[in-house]
Structures are given as C-alpha cells and as structure tokens.
N, C-alpha and C positions, 0 to 999 in steps of 0.2 A: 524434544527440541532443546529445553532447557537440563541439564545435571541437576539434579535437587542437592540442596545445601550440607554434605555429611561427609566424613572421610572419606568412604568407599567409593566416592561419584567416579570417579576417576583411579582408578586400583588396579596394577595392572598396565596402564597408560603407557605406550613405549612409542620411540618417533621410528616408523620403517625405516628399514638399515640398520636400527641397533640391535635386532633379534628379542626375545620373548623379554623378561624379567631380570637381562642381564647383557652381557655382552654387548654393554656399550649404551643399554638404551637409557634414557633419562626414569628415576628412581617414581613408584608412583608419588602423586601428590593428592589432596583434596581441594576441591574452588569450594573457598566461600565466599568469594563477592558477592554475587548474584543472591544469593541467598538475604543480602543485605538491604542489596540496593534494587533490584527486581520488583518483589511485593508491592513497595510504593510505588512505584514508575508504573506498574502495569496496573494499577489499582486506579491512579489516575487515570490512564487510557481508558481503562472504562468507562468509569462515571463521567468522565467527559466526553468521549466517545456515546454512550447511550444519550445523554443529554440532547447532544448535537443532532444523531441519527435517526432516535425519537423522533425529534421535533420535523427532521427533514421526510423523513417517510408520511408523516402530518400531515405534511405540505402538498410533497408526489401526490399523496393517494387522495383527498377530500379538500385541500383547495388551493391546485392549481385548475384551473381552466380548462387549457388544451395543453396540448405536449405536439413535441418537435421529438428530433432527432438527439441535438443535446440532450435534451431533458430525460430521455432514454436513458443515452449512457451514460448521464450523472445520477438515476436509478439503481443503474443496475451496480454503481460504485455503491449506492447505499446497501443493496446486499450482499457484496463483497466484504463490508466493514461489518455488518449484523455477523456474520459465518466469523468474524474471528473474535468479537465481543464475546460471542457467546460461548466460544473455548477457553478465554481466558480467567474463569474463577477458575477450573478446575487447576488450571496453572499453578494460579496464584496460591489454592487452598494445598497445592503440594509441594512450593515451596514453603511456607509456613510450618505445614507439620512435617516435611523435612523426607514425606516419602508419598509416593503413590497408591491411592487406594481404590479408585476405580475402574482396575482390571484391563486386559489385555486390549479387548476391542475399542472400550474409547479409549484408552492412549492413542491408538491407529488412527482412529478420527480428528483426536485433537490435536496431534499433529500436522495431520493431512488437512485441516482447516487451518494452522496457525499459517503455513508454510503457503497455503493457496493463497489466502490473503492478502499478503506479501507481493508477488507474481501477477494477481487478477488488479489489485491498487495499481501498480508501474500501469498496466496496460491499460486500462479505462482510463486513468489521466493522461496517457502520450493519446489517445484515440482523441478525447475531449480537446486538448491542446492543437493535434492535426486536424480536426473541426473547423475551430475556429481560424485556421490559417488558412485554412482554403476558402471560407466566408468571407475573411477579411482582404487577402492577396490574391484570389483566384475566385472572384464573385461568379463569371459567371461559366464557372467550370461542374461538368454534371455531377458530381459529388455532391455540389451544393442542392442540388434536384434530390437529394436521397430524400423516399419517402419515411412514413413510421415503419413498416414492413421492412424496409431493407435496413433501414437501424435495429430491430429485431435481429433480422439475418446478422446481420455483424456482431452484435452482441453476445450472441449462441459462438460465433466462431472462435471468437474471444475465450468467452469459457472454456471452451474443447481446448485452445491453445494451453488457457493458463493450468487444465487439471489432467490434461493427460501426463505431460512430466511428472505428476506427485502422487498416482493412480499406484505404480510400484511401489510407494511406502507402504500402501495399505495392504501388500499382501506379506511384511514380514512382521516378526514378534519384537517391538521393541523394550519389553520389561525386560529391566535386569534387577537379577536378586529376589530374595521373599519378606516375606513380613514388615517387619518396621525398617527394611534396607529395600522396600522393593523402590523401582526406580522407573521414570518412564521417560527417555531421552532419545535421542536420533542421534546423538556422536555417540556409536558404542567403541568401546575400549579394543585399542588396534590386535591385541593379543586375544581375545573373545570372536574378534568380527569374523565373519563369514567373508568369501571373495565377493556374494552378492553387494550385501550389506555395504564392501567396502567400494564397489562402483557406483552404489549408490549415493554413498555420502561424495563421491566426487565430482557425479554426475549436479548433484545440488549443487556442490562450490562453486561449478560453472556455470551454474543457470544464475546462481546468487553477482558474479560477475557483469554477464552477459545482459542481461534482463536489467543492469541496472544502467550500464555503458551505452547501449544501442540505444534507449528510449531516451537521455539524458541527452544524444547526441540530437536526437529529432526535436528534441523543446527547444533546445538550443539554436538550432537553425532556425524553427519556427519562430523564435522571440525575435532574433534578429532581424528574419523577412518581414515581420510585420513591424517593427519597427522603421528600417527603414523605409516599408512603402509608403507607412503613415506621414513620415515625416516629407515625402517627396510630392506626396497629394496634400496634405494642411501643413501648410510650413508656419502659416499664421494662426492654429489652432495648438497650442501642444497640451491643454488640458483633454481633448478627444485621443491625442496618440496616448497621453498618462492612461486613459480610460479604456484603451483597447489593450495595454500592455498588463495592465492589474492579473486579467485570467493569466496568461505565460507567468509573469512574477510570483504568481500566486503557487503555481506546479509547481515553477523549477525550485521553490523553497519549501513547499511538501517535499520533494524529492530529498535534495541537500540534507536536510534536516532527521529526517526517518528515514533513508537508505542509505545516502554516501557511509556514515560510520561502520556500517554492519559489509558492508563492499571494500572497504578501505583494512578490517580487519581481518576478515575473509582472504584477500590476499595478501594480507602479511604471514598468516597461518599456514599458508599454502609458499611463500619464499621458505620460510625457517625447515618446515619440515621437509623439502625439496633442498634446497642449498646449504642448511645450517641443523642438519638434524644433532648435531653434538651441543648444539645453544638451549637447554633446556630453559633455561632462564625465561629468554625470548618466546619460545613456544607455549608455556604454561600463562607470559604475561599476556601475549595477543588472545590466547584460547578465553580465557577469562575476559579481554576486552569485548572479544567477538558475541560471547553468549548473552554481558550485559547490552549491547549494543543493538542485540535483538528485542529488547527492549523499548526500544525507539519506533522499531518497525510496526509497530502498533497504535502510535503515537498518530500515527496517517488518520486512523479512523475518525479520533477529535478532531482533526485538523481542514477534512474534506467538507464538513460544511462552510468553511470559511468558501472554497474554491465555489461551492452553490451559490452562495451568493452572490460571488466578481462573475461567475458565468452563463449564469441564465438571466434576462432582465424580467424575466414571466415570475421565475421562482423570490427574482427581490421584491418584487410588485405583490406577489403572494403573501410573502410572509408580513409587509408591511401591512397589508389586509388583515393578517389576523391575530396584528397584535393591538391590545388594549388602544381606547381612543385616546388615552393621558397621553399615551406612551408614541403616538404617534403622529398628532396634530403639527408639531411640527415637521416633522419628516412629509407631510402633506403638503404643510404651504411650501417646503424646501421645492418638491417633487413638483409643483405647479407654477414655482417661477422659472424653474429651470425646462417646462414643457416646451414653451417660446423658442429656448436655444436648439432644441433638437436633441433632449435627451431621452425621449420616447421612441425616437427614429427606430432603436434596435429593434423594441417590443415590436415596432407596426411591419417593421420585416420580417420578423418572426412568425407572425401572424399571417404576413401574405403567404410565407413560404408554405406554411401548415394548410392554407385554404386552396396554393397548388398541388399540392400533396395532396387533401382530398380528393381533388379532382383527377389525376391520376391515377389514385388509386378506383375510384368510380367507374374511369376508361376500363 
C-alpha cells in the first residue's frame, strides 16, 4: 500500500504514454515524505485507535445489556477497525527499517486488511447514518421493524460487499526487490506491472472514488432530512434537533476528515496522468500526497468511538456505568435532572423495539 522510504521505491516510475525509461516519460524519482511523516500519524492511529476500540469491544461484549440493530452495526464497525489496527505495526515497522521483512504472504494480507478497512468504515457508517434516518424521519416504516437477525443478515452482506473487490489483491505477488530493498506496496512501477496488476490498481482508484462520493451523498441527504423534519415537528425545542443531528455530524466529519484527502488526491493522480502525463512535477507531488493522505484513513479507527457514543444511548448509559464513581457522580445527577425532560425517551424506545423484536423473533 505504502512505498517504503528509499530511492528505489519508485525506479523505473514512467506516466503511460511516455514508454519505458525514456521516450518522454518522467525520469525515476524516490518519495521520502511518507517515510517522514507516516510512522507518526499511523503510530498515533493506533494507540488511539486501540485505546478507543479496546474500551468499546469492553462495552459490546460484558456490559451492554441488550442490543438492537445499531448496536450490531456499530460492532461490527469495531471489527472493521481491529482488522486494520492490527496490520498497521507491520506497516509502520517497515517504514522505519526502510524495507519489508515479513514475506510475501503477509504483505497480501496486510494489504488486503489495510485496503478492506477503508471500504468496510464508508459502509458501516452510511448503514448506521441511514439507521437512524429512517427512525428519526420514517418511524413507522418496516425497516425500523428490522430485528437482531436481519441486522446480522445485513451485516454479512456488507462484508461480502466490502471484500469481494479486495479478494483479487490476494492472489498477486506484490514484493518488489530482495534483501534490504525488498519492498511491499500495491502502486507497482508502471514499467514492471503486469496488464493484471495494472487493472487492478485502476479498478481501486475507482472504488477509492466511488465508495467515497456515493456514501457522502447519502449522509448528506440524510442530515438534511432530519434536520428539517426536526425542525418542522419541535420548532420550540432546537436543543432535541442539536441532539438528533450530533450522530449525522458526527459521520460526515469521520468522513471529511479520513477520506475526503485520500479521494481528493486520488483524482488528481488519475487527471495528471490522464490529461497532463508530460507534468511530472505535478504527478510525483499528488503521488506523494496521496500515499501520506493514506495516512488519515486510519485515523477513522480512533475516531469511531467518538460516533458510539452520539449513537447508541444504551452504549453512553453503559459506558457511564462502568466508569469509576469520582468520575461519574456528576454525570449521574446531570443524567437525572435531565430524565424529567425526556432524555431517556431514546433508551425506552430502544428497548421497546428490542422487546418487539423478541417477540417476532419467538413467532
């Protein structure tokens, strides 16, 4: 995924239409940004990333209550983030030493979990997002009827979506080089690549596009719908509409923030080399933006507990349960003045829905 940080990352590197090593194409280069500024950014993604996902799989598994259908697929978002946590040392420990040392097959794996990651995050967040918009704007539409079972079923289909596009990484070799130059990347050098190889790296550019546009498009209506239905049913309440817009706000600045850059550079990559391949300049700067930018996309994993908490009110009731009594006395009496107003109302519909969903599922 990444070029590791050394001259040869890049050797070789020609923009189509200039032909091999000469004849027009831009001269090789080496990226060392990444090599710079990677390590840290993804070092952070971890250890904040685990911190968070830690504590939230904690929660999922020994002490939440009951579960819903959210609470599923903000689950199963926590093993989406675990599958790319736990690819990133290898990452990280070969940018550092500047080359790959754990062989052919996990490169294919850690790839094919950084990359899933990525793709399985977009879509458990727009699923969560379109959730809650059919709860909030379309109460009583039979979606909202979905029991734990059929959020299962949807969950599984999710998955198959998000890993069958990345299933064909796993069947090519993407080491380049031996010994202290070996290298484990997904951009291989246009003069090396295979015809496979190079549908494949296109076939990404457009899933990295599409997967970012399409889903962006759906939060986006969905913030607005519930915005303004909020505002047309409590026109004298707007601390309830603030409180129903937190989860949407919450997404579409996960999004923004860890994909826009990596989408935004992606198609710059894809103009220059397409309309401007004599601009090397521009291609070697976008290529380097885009690999640190990949950087971000990871960034999602730290970030997704925040959305646990604006979207499940079971999961903030939870976690307030099992944090120290110092630490939460006031959050207590905060939590009991404001019962009066009706901010338990979600939990106790949460809770009816889950005790008609038993019942359904019993029939």
């Amino acid at each position: 995924m990444f070029p590791e940080p050394n001259s040869t990352t890049l050797s070789n590197l020609t923009v189509p239409g200039g032909g091999g090593g000469g004849g027009g194409g831009c001269p090789p280069v080496g990226i060392q940004l990444e090599g710079v500024i990677l390590p840290p950014v993804l070092t952070i993604d971890v250890v904040l990333g685990l911190l968070g996902n830690v504590l939230a799989f904690w929660i999922f598994c020994f002490k939440l209550k009951a579960w819903n259908p959210n609470n599923l697929f903000l689950f199963n978002l926590v093993i989406a983030d675990f599958l790319a946590l736990v690819s990133l040392p290898l990452r990280i420990d070969a940018l550092l030493r500047g080359y790959w040392v754990f062989g052919d097959g996990v490169c294919r794996i850690n790839l094919f979990l950084m990359f899933s990651n990525r793709t399985a995050s977009i879509a458990l967040l727009t699923v969560v997002a379109v959730y809650r918009y059919f709860k909030v704007v379309h109460p009583h539409h039979r979606f909202n009827r979905m029991t734990k079972r059929q959020a299962a079923y949807v969950s599984v289909f999710v998955w198959l979506v998000v890993i069958s596009p990345r299933v064909p990484m796993l069947a090519y070799n993407h080491i380049k080089g031996s010994g202290d130059k070996t290298q484990c990347f997904f951009f291989t050098s246009y003069k090396e690549a295979s015809r496979a190889i190079l549908i494949l790296v296109a076939m990404h550019r457009i899933l990295t596009v599409v997967e970012f546009i399409i889903p962006l498009a759906l939060l986006l209506f969905c913030s607005v719908r519930i915005s303004s239905f909020l505002k047309q049913r409590q026109m004298g309440k707007p601390d309830k509409v603030r409180k129903a817009m937190r989860v949407c706000a919450a997404i579409v600045v996960v999004f923004m923030v860890c994909f826009l850059p990596t989408t935004v550079t992606t198609i710059g990559v894809w103009i220059i080399r397409s309309y401007r391949p004599w601009d090397c300049a521009a291609f070697y700067t976008f290529t380097q933006l885009n690999i640190v930018s990949l950087g971000l996309n990871f960034l999602n994993s730290a970030l997704d507990p925040v959305v646990y908490v604006f979207s499940s009110s079971m999961f903030r009731k939870a976690l307030t349960e099992a944090m120290p009594r110092s630490l939460r006395c006031g959050r207590d009496a905060g939590e009991n003045a404001a019962s009066s107003s009706g901010s338990q109302s979600t939990t106790e519909q949460e809770l009816r829905s889950m005790r008609a969903d038993k019942d359904g599922e019993a029939r």
